[in-house]
N, CA, C and O of each residue as an XYZ file, in Angstrom:
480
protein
N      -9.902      0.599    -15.335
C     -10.378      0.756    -13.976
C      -9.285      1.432    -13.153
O      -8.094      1.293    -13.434
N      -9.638      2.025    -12.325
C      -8.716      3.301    -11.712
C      -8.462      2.549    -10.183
O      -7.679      3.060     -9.381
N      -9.132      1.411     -9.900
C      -8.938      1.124     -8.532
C      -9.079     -0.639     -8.718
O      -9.680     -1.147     -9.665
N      -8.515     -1.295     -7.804
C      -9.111     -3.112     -7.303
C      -9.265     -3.134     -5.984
O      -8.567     -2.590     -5.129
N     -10.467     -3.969     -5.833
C     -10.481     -4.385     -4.106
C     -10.678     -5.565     -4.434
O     -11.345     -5.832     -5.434
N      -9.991     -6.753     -3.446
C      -9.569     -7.694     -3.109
C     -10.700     -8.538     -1.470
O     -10.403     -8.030     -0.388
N     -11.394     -9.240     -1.434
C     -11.635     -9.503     -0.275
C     -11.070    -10.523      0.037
O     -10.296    -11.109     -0.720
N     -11.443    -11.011      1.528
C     -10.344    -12.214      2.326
C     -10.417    -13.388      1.881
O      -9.417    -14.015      2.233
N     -11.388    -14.232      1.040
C     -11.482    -15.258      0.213
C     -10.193    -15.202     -0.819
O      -9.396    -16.117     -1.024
N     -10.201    -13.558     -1.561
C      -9.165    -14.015     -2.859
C      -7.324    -13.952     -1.912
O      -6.358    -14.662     -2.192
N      -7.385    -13.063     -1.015
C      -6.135    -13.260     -0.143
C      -5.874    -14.553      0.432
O      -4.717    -14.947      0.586
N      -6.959    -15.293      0.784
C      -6.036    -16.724      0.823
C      -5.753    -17.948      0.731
O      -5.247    -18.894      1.335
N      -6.576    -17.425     -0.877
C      -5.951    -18.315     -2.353
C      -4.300    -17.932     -2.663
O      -3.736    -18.677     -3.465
N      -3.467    -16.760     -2.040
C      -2.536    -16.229     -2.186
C      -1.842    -16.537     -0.959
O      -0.632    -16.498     -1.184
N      -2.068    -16.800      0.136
C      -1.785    -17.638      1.495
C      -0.570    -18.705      1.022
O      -0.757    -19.598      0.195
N       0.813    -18.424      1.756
C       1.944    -19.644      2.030
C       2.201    -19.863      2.730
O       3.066    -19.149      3.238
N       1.703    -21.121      3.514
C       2.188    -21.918      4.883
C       3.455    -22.166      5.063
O       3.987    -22.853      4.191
N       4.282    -21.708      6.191
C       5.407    -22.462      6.160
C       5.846    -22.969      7.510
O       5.057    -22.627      8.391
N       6.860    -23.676      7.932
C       7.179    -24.249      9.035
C       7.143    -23.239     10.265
O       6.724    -23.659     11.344
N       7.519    -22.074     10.152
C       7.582    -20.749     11.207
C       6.509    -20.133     10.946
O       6.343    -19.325     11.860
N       5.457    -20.041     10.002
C       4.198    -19.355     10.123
C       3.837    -19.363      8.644
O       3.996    -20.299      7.860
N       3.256    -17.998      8.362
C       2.656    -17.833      6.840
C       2.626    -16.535      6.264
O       2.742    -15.658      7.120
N       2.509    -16.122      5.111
C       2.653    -15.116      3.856
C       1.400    -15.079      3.247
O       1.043    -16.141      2.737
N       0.242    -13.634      3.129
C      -0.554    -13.859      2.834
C      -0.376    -12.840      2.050
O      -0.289    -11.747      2.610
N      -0.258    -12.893      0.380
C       0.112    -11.958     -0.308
C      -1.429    -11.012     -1.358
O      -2.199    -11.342     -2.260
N      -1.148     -9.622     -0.427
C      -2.822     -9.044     -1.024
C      -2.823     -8.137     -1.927
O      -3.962     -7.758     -2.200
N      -1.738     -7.479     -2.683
C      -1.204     -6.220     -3.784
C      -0.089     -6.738     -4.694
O       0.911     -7.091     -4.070
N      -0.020     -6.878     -6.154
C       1.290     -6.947     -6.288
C       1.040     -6.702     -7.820
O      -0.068     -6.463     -8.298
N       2.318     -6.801     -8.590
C       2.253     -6.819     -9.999
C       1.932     -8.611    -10.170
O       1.279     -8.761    -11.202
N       2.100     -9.480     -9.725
C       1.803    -11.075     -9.581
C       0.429    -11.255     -9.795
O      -0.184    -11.836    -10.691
N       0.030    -10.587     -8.706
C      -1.529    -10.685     -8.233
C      -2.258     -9.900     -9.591
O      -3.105    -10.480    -10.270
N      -1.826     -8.576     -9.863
C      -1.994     -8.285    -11.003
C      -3.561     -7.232    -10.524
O      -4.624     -6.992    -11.096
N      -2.898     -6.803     -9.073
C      -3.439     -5.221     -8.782
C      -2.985     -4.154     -8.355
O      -3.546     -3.180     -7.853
N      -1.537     -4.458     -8.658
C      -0.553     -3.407     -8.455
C       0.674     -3.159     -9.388
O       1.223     -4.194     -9.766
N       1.172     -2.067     -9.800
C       2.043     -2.314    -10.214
C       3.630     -2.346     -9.804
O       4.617     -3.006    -10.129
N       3.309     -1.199     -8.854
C       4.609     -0.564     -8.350
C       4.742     -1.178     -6.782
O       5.353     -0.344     -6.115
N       4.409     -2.250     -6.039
C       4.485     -2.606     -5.037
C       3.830     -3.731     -4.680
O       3.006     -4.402     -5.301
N       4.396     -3.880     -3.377
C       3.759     -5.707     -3.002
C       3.174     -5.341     -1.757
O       3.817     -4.486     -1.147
N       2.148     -5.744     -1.219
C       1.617     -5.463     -0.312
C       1.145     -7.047      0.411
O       0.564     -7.902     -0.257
N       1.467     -7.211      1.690
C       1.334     -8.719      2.315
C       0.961     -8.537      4.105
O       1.078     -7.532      4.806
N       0.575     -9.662      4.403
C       0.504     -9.900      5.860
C       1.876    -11.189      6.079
O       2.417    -11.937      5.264
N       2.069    -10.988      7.549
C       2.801    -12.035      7.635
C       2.991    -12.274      8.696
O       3.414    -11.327      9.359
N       2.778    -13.734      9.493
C       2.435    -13.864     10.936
C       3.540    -14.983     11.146
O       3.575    -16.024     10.490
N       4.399    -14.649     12.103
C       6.011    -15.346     12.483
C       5.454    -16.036     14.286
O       5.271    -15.451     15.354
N       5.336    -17.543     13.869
C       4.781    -18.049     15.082
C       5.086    -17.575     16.148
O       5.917    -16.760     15.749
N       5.049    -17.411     17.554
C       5.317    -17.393     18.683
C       6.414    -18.230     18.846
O       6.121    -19.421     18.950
N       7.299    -18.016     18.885
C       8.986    -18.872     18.970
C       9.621    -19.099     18.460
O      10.703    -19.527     18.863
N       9.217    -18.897     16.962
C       9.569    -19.348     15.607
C      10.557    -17.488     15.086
O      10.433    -16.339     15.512
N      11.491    -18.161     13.958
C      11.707    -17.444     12.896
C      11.721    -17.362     12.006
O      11.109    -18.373     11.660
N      12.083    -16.672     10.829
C      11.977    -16.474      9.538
C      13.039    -16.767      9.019
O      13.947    -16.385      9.757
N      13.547    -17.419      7.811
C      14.771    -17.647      7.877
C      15.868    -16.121      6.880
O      15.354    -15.502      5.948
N      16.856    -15.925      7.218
C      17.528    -14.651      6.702
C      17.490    -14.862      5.149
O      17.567    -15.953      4.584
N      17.364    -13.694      4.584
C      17.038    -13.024      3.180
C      17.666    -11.498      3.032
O      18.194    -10.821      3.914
N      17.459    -11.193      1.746
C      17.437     -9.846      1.746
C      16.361     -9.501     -0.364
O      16.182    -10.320     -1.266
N      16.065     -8.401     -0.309
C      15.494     -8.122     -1.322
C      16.654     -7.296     -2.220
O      17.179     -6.198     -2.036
N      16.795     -8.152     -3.108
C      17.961     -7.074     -4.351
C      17.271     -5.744     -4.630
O      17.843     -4.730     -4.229
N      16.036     -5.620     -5.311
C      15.030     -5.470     -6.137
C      14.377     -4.105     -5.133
O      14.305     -3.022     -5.714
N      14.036     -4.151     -4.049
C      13.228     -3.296     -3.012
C      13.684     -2.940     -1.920
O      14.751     -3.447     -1.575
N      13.119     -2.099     -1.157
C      12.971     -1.801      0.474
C      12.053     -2.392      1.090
O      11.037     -2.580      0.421
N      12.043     -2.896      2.535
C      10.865     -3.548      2.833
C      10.338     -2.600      3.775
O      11.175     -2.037      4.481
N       8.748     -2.210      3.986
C       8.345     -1.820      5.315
C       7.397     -2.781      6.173
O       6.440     -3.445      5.773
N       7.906     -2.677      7.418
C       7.411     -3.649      8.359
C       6.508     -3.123      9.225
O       7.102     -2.504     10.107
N       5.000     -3.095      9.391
C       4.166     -2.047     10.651
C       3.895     -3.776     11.286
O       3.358     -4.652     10.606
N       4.447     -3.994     12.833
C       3.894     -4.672     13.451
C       2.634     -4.170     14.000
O       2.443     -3.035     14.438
N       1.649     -5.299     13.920
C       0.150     -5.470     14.797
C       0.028     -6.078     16.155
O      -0.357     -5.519     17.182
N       0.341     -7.069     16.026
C       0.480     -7.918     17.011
C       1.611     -8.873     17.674
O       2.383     -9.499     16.947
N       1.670     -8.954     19.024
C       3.228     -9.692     19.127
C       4.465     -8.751     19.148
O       4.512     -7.543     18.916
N       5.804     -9.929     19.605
C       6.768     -9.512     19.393
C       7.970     -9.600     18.686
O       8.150    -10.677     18.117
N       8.927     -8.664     18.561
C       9.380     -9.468     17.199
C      11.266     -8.760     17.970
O      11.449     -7.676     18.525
N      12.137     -9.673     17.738
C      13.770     -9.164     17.328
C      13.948     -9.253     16.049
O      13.726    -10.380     15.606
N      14.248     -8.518     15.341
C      14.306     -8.170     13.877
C      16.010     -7.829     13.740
O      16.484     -6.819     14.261
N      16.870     -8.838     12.950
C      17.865     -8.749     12.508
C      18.656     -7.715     11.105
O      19.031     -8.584     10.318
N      18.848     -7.027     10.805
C      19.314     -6.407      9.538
C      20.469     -5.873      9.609
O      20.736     -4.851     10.241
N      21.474     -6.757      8.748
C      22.717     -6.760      8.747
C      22.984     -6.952     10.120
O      22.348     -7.641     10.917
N      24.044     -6.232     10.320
C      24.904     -6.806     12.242
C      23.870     -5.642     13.073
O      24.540     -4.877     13.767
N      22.905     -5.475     13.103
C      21.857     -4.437     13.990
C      20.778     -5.561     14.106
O      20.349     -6.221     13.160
N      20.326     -5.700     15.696
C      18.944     -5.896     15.788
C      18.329     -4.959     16.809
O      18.898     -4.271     17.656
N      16.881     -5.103     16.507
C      15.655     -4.062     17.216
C      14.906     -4.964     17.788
O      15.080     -6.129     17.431
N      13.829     -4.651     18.873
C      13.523     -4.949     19.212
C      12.209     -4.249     19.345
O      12.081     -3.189     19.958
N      10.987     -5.052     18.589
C       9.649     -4.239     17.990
C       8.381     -4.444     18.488
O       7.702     -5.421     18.169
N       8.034     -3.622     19.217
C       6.392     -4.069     20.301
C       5.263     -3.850     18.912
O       5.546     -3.333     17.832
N       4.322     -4.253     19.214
C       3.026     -3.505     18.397
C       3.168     -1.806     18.186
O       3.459     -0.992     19.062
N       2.838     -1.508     16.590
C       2.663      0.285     16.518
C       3.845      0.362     15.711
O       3.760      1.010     14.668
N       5.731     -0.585     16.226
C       6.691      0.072     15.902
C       6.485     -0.487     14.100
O       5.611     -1.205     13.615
N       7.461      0.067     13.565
C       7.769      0.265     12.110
C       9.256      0.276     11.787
O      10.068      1.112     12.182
N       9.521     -0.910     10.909
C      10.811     -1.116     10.155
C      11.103     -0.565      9.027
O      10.169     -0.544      8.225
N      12.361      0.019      8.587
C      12.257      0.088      7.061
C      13.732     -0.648      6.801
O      14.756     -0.219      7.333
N      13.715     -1.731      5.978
C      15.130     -2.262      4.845
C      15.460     -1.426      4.078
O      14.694     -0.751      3.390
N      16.791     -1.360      4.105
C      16.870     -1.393      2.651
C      17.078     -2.306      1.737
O      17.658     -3.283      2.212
N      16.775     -2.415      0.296
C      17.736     -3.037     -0.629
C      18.516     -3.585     -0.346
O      19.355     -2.903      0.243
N      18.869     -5.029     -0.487
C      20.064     -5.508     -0.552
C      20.853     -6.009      0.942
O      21.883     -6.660      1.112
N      19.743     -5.311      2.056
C      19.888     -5.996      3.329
C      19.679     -7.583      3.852
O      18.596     -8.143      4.016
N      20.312     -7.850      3.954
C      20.006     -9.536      4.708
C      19.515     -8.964      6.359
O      20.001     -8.146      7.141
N      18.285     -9.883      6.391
C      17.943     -9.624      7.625
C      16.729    -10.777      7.782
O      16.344    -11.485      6.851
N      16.042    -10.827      9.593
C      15.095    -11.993      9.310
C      14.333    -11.554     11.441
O      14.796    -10.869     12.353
N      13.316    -12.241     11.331
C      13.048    -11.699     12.711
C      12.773    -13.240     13.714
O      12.798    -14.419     13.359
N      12.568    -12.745     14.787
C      12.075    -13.979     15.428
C      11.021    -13.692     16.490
O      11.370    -12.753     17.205
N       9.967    -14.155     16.777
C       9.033    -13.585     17.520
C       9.044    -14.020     18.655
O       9.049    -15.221     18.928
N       9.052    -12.689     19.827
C       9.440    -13.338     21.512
C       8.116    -13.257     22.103
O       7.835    -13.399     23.293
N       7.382    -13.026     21.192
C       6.533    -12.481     22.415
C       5.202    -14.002     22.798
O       5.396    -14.972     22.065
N       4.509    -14.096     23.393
C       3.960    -15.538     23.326
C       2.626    -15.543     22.987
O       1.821    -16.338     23.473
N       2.252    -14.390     21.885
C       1.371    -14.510     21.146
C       2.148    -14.598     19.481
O       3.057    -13.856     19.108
N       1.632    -15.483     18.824
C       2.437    -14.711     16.970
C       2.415    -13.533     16.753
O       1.629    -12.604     16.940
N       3.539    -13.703     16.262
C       3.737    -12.039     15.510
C       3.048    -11.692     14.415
O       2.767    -12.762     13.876
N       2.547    -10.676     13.677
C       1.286    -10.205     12.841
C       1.867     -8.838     12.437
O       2.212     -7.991     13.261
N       1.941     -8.704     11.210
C       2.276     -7.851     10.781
C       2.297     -7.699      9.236
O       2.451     -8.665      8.489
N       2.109     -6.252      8.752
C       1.865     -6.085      7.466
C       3.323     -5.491      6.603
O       3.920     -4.516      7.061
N       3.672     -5.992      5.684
C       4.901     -5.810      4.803
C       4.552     -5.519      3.577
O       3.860     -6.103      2.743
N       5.469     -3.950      3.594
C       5.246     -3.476      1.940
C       6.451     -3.609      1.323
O       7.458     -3.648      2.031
N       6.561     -3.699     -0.075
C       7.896     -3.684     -0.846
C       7.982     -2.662     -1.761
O       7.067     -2.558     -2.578
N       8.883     -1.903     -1.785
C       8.932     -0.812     -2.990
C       8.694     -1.397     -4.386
O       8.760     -0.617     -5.336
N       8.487     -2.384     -4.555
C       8.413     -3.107     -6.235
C       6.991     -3.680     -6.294
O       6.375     -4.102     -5.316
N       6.709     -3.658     -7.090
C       5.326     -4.780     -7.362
C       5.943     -5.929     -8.158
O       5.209     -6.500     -8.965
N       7.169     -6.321     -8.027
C       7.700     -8.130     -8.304
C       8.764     -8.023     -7.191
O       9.917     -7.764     -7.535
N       8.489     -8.190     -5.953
C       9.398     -8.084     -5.063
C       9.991     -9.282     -5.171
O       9.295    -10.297     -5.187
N      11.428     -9.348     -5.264
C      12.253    -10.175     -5.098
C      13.097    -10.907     -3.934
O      13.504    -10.291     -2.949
N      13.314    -12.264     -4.144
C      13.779    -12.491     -2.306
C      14.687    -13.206     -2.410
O      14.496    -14.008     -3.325
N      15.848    -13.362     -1.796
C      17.252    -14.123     -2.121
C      17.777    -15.009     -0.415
O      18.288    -14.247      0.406
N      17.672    -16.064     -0.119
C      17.871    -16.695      0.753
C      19.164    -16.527      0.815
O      19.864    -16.332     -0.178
N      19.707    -16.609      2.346
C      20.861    -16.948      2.796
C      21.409    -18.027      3.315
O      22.592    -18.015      3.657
């Protein structure tokens, strides 16, 4: 088969709750409809953050939807309305926190389809 589609039932059987929000993972070599990349949503409560990481393994791209976000990577932070777009690199430690007083919403790609994640 040359293609997979996925609807919102099987995305969130793939859904991870966590104390600052959730990871709803919809592409990956895991999932086992991708090979070369990870494809996810990820919504960072309204006040809340994410805690710092970095990916050995990938680059991350970040398209915010909704909300606001300060986004840390390495000793640089940004500051990201809806529309803007992040890119990591590899091997960056970084993590965001959402100011705005709706959650933050946003879609994250990884250059790998086994994206890897290393806590700090």
């Amino acid at each position: 088969m040359s293609f997979s589609v996925r609807n919102a039932s099987d995305a969130d059987a793939k859904r991870i709750d966590e104390d600052w929000g959730s990871l709803t993972w919809l592409a990956s070599a895991t999932i086992g409809n991708a090979e070369e990349l990870t494809v996810g949503r990820v919504i960072i409560k309204a006040g809340c953050n994410n805690p710092p990481h970095h990916h050995p393994n990938c680059e991350e791209v970040l398209y915010l939807l909704a909300g606001r976000l300060e986004h840390v990577a390495g000793d640089e932070m940004v500051a990201m309305e809806p529309g803007d777009t992040l890119v990591v690199a590899a091997g960056v430690s970084h993590h965001a926190r959402s100011t705005g007083d709706v959650d933050a919403d946003m879609i994250v790609t990884y250059s790998s389809g086994d994206r890897q994640v290393v806590g700090e």
